[in-house]
KEZARO-497625 format. One record per residue (C-alpha): x, y, z. Coordinates in steps of 0.25 Angstrom, whole numbers, padded with zeros to 4 digits. Example, Ala and Ser with C-alpha at 12.3 -4.5 7.8 and 13.67 -1.06 7.14 Angstrom:
2
ATOM	0049	-0018	0031
ATOM	0055	-0004	0029
END
This chain:
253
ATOM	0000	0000	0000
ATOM	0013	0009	0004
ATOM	0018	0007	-0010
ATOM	0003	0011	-0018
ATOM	0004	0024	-0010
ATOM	0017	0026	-0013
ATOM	0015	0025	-0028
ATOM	0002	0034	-0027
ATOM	0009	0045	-0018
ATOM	0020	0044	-0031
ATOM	0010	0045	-0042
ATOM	0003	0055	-0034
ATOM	0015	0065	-0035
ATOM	0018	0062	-0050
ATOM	0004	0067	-0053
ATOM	0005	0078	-0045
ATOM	0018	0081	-0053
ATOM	0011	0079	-0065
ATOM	-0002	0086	-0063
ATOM	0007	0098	-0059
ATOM	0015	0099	-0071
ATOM	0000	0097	-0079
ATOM	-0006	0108	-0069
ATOM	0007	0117	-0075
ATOM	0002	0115	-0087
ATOM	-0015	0117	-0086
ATOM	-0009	0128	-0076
ATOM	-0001	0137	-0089
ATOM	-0013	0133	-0097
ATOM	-0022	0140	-0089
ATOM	-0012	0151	-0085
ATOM	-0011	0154	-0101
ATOM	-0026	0153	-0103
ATOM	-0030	0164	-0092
ATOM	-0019	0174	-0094
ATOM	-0025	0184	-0103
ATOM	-0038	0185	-0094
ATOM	-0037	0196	-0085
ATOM	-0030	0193	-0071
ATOM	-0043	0191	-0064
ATOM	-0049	0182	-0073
ATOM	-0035	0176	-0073
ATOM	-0036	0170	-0061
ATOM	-0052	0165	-0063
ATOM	-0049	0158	-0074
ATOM	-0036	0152	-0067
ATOM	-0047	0145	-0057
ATOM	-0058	0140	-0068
ATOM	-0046	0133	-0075
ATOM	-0041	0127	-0061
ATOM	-0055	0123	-0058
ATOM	-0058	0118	-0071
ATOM	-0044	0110	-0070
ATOM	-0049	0103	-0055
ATOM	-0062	0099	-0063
ATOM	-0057	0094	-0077
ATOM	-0045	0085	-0068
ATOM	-0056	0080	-0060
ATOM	-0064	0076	-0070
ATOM	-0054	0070	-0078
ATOM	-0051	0060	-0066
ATOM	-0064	0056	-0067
ATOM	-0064	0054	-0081
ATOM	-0050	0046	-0083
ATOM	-0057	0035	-0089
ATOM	-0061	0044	-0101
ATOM	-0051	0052	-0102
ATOM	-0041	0041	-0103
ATOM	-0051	0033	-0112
ATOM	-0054	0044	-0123
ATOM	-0043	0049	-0131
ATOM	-0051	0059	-0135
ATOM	-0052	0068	-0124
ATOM	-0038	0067	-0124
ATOM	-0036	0072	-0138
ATOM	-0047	0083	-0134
ATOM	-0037	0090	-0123
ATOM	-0025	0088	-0131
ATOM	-0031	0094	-0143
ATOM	-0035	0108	-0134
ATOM	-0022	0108	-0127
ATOM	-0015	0110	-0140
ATOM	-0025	0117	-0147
ATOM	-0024	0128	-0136
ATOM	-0010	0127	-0137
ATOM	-0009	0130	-0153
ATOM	-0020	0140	-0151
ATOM	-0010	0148	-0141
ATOM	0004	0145	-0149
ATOM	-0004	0149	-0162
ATOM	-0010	0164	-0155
ATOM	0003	0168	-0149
ATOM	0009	0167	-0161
ATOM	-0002	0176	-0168
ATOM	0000	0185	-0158
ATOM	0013	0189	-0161
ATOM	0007	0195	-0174
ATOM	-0006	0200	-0169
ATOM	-0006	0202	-0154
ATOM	-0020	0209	-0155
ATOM	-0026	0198	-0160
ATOM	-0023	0189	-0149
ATOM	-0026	0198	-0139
ATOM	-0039	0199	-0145
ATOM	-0040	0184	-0145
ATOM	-0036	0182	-0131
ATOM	-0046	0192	-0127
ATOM	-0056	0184	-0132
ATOM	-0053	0174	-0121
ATOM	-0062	0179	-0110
ATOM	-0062	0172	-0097
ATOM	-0073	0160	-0099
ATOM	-0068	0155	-0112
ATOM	-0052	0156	-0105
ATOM	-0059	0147	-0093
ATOM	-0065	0137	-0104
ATOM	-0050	0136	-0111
ATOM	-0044	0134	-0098
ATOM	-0054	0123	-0094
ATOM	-0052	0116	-0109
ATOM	-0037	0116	-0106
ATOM	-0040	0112	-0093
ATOM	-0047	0098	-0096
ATOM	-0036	0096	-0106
ATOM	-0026	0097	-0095
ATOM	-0035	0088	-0085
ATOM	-0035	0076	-0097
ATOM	-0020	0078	-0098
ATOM	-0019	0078	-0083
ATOM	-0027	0066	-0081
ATOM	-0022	0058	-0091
ATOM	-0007	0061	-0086
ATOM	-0013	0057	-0071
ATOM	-0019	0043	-0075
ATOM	-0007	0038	-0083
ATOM	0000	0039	-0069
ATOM	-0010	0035	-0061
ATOM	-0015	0024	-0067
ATOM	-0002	0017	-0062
ATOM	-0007	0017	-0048
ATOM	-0010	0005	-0043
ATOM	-0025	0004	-0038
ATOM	-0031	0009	-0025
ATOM	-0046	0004	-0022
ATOM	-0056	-0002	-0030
ATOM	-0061	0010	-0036
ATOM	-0060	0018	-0047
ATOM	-0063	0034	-0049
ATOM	-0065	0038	-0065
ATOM	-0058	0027	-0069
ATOM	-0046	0025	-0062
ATOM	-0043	0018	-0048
ATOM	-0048	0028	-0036
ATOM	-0033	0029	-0031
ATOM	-0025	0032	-0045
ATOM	-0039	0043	-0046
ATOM	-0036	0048	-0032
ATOM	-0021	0050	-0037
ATOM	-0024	0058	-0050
ATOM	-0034	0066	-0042
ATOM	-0024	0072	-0034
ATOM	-0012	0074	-0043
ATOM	-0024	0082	-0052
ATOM	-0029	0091	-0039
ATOM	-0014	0093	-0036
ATOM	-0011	0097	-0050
ATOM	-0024	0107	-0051
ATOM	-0018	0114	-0038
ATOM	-0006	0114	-0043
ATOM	-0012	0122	-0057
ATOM	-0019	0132	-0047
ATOM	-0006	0138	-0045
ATOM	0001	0135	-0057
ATOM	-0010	0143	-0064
ATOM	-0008	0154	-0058
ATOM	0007	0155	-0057
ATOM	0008	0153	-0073
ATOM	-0001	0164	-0076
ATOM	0008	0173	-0070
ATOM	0020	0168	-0076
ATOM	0013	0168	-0091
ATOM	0011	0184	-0087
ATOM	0025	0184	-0083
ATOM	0030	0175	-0097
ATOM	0018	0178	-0108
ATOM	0028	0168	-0118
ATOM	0025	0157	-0108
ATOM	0010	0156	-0114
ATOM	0016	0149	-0126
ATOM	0024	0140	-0117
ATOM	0012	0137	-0110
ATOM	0003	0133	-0121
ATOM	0013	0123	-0126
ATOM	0012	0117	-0116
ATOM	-0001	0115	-0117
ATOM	0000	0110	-0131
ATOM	0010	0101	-0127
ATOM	0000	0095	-0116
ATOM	-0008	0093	-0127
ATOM	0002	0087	-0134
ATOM	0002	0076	-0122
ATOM	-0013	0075	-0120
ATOM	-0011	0073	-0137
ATOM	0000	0061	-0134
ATOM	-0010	0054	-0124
ATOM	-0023	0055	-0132
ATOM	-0013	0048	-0147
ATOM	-0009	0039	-0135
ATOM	-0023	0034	-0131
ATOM	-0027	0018	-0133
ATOM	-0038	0021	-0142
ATOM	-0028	0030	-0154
ATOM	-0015	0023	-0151
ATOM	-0008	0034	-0159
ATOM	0005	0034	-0151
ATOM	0009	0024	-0140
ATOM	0000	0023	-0127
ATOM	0010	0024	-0117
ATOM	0018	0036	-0124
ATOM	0012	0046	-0118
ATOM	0014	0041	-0105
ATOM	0029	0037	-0109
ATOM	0044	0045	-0103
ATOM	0046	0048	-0117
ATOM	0033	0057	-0119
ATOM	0033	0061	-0104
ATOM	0048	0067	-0105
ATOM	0044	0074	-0118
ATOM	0032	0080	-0113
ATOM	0038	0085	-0101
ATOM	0051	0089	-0109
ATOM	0043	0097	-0119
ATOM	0034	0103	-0107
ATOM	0044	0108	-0100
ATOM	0052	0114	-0113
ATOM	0040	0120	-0117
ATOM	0039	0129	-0102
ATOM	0053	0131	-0102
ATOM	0052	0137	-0116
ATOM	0042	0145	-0112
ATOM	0047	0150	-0099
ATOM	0062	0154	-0107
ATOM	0054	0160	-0119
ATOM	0047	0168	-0106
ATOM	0058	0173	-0100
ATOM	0064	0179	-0114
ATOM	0054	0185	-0116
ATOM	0053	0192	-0103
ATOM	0067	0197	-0104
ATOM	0064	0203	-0116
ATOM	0053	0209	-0112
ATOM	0059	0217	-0101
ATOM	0071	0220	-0111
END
């Protein structure tokens, strides 16, 4: 018994490090999204997207069995992610030769339809999440004679943890990113490669389903496509961060 809660307390701790690198990420996305409403709204905006990211991780627990079953609602959240991320590459670089236009554009982003993006990106992020969760959980070995949504109540209990920890961890992320994105505007572009690259990932998972077989089950749960993942990740905010800071010395030259 010692040993079954050892290996739960062990898994518990990789989720909680894996949903806070995923909370990093819904966290910049949210940032991004809310940082051309006014400072107030800002911060409004910031608490529907949290709530909605609580809600849409809960409910994907409940619905493991579906989500895992249908490649489909995969493909879904991978197609938005990178769609949004195009949508972004493809405006900033019109805006360098007509900033009016995209002010105008952004302006027409009130506050409701910036919620309704935010909570689109956040059910992405919440399939992405859980899928991540269950391929580790799922090793567990059983506690009870139960099952919640699906899956054995003491794997459930496991994820539903490493998820709330990683929606608290968000809360503060959030927050912290939007003052950095108003400290480093370059890091907007950064930031929503790094969501297309999530949607890259959720992309690899949905080609690896059972039921299309395009590329290898196992591959997307492999060292070789979690270093490159990672690698590219982590590339992608450093890139950003140096491109930041460059231009912020020139700035002030």
């Amino acid at each position: 018994m010692e040993a079954i809660i050892l290996e739960y307390a062990w898994v518990l701790v990789v989720l909680i490090v894996l949903e806070g690198l995923l909370a990093a990420d819904n966290a910049v996305v949210m940032a991004v999204m809310v940082k051309h409403l006014p400072k107030h709204q800002q911060q409004k905006a910031l608490l529907y997207g949290l709530v909605g990211a609580f809600v849409f991780r809960f409910a994907a627990l409940f619905l493991i069995t579906t989500l895992v079953n249908f490649w489909q609602i995969q493909a879904l959240g991978a197609a938005y992610l990178l769609i949004m991320s195009t949508k972004h590459i493809y405006d900033s670089r019109k805006a360098a030769q007509n900033p009016e236009e995209v002010h105008e554009s952004k302006k027409q982003s009130g506050f409701w339809m910036t919620v309704l993006k935010v909570e689109f990106a956040d059910i992405a992020f919440a399939i992405d999440s859980i899928l991540a969760a269950v391929a580790i959980a799922v090793t567990l070995p059983h506690i009870g004679n139960f099952d919640v949504g699906g899956i054995n109540a003491g794997q459930f209990a496991v994820m539903f943890l490493g998820g709330i920890i990683g929606v608290i961890m968000m809360r503060f992320a959030a927050r912290w990113f939007v003052k950095i994105l108003d400290q480093f505007p370059s890091l907007e572009t950064a930031a929503f490669l790094i969501v297309g690259w999530v949607g890259v990932k959720l992309a690899v998972l949905t080609l690896a389903h059972e039921n299309l077989g395009i590329i290898p089950h196992d591959f997307p749960h492999s060292t070789v496509w979690k270093v490159i993942f990672w690698t590219v990740l982590i590339g992608i905010a450093l890139g950003g961060y140096l491109v930041g800071v460059k231009n912020q010395r020139k700035n002030v030259e």
